[in-house]
C-alpha positions as a Markdown table, in Angstrom:
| # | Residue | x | y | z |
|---|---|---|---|---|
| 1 | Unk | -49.6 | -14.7 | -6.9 |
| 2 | Unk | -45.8 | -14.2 | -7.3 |
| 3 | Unk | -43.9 | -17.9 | -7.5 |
| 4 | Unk | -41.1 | -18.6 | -4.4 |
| 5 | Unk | -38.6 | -18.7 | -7.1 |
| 6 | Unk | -38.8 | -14.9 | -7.7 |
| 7 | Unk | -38.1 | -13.8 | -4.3 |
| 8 | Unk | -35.4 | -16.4 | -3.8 |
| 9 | Unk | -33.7 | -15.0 | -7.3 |
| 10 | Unk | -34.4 | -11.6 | -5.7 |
| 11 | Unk | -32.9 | -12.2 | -2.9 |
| 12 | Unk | -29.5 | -14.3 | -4.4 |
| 13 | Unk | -29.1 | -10.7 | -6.6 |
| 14 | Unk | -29.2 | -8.8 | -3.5 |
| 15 | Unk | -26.9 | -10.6 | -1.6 |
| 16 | Unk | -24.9 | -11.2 | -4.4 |
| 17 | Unk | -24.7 | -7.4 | -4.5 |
| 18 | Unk | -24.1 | -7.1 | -0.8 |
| 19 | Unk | -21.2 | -9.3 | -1.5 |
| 20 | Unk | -19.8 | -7.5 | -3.7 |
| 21 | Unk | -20.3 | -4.3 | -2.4 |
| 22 | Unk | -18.2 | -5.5 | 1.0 |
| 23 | Unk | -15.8 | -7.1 | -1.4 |
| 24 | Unk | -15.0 | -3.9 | -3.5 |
| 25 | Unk | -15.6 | -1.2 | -1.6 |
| 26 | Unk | -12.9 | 0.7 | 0.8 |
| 27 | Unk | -14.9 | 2.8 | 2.1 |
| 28 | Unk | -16.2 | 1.9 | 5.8 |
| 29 | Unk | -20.1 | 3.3 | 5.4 |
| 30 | Unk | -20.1 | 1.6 | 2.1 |
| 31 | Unk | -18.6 | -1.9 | 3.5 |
| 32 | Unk | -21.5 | -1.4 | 6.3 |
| 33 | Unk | -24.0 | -0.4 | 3.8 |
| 34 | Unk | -23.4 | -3.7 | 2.1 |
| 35 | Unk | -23.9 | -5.8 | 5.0 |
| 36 | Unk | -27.1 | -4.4 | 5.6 |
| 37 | Unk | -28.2 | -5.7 | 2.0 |
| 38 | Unk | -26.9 | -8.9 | 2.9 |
| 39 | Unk | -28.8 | -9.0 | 6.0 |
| 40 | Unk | -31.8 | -7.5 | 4.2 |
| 41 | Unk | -31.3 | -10.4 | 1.3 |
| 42 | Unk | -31.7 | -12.9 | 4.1 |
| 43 | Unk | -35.2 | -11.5 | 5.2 |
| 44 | Unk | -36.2 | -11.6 | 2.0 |
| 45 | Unk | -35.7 | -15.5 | 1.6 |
| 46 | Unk | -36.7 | -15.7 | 5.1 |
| 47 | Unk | -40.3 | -14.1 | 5.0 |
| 48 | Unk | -40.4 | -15.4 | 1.2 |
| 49 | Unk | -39.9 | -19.4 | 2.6 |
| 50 | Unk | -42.1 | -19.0 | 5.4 |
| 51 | Unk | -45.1 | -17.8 | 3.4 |
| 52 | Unk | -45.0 | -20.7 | 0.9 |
| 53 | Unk | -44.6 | -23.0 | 3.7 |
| 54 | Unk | -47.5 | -21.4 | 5.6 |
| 55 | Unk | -45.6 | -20.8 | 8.9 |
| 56 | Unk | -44.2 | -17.5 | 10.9 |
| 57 | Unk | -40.9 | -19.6 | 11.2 |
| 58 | Unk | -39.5 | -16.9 | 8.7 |
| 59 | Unk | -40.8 | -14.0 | 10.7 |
| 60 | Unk | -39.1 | -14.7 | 14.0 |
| 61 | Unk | -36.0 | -15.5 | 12.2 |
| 62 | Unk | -36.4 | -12.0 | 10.9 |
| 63 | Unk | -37.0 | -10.7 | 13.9 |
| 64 | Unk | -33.8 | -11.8 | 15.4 |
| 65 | Unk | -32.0 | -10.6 | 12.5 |
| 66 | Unk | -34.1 | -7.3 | 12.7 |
| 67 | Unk | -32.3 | -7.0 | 16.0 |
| 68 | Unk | -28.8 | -8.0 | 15.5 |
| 69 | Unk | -28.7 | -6.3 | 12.2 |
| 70 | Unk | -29.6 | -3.0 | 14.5 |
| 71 | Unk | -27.5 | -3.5 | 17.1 |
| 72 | Unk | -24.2 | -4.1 | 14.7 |
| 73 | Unk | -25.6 | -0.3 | 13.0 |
| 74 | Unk | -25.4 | 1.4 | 16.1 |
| 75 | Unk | -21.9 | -0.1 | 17.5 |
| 76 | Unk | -20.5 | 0.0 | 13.5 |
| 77 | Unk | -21.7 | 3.6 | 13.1 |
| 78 | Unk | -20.3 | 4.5 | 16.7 |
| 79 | Unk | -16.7 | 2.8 | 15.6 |
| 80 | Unk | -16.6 | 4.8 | 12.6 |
| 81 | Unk | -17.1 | 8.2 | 14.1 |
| 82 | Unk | -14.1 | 7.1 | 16.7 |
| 83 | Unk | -11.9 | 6.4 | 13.3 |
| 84 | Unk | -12.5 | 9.3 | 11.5 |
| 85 | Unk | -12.0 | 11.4 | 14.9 |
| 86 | Unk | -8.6 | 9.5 | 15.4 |
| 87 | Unk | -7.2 | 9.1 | 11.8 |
| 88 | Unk | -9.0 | 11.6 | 10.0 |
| 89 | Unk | -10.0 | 9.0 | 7.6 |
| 90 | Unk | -12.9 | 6.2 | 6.8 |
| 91 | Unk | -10.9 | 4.6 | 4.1 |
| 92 | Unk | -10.4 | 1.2 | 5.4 |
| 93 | Unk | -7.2 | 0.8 | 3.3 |
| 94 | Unk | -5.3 | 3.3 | 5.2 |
| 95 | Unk | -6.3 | 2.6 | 8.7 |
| 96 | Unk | -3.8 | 0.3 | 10.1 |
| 97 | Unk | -4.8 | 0.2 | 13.8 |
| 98 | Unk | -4.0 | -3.3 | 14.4 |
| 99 | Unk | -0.4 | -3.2 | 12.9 |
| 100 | Unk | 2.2 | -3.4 | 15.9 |
């Protein structure tokens, strides 16, 4: 049997990664890519906890992120097809939409 502390390492690498990947990256698929890892990392720990602890807390929790994590896809993905139609670029660094 695999100790809780590997997932839980496992899963701080990931979202470590995640982090990092939002942090650094410019490009829009990338930055959504990331969080998506994050969100993925937080399963992890979630299903990880809840079968040391013997409960399907964790699962439901995952469940709900299952479901957010799918709706922010689908309006993210949809948002970025409307930038690249409008500025002809997914380069978050030189979209400036919000600037007056």
């Amino acid at each position: 049997m695999i100790p809780l502390s590997h997932f839980m390492i496992l899963s701080a690498v990931l979202f470590t990664i995640g982090v990092l990947g939002v942090v650094l990256r410019r490009n829009a698929i990338m930055i959504f890519m990331s969080v998506e890892l994050m969100l993925n990392a937080v399963n992890l720990a979630f299903v990880a906890l809840a079968r040391s602890l013997h409960t399907l807390d964790g699962q439901v929790f995952v469940f709900f992120v299952m479901t957010v994590a799918a709706a922010e896809v689908a309006i993210g993905l949809a948002l970025i097809v409307v930038l690249f139609r409008t500025k002809g670029t997914i380069d978050v660094d030189e979209v400036n939409l919000l600037k007056g």
